[in-house]
C-alpha positions, 0 to 999 in steps of 0.5 A, spaced: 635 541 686 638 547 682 637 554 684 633 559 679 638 564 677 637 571 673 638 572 666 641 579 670 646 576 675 648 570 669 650 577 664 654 580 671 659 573 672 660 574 663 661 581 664 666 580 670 670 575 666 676 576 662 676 576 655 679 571 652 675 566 658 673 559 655 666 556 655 669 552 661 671 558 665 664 559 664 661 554 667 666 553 673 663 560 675 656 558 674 658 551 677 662 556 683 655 560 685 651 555 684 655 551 690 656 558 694 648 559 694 646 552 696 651 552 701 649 559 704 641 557 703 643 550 707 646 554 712 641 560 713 636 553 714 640 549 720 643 544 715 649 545 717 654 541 722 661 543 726 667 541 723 669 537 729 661 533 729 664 531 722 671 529 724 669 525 730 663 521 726 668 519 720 674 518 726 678 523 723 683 527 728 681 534 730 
């Protein structure tokens, strides 16, 4: 599911870049927030889990 952006907040990451960004710089930028934002949404809906939960689940040492 993809979160809506502004055209606002897209011209704010562009202006935040350095000059000589590539559009690949771009998109791993866009890619970046969009991560950020599902993860705080996830979060803020209790769709998350402790890390230890998650180690001891896939048996991983704490």
């Amino acid at each position: 599911m993809s979160t809506i952006m502004s055209k606002d907040a897209a011209r704010k990451i562009i202006d935040a870049m350095p000059e000589g960004a590539t559009w690949d710089d771009l998109m791993y930028e866009l890619y970046v927030r969009e991560a950020v934002e599902r993860g705080y949404a996830d979060s803020r809906a209790g769709r998350t889990r402790l890390v230890n939960e998650v180690r001891a689940k896939y048996g991983l040492p704490e």
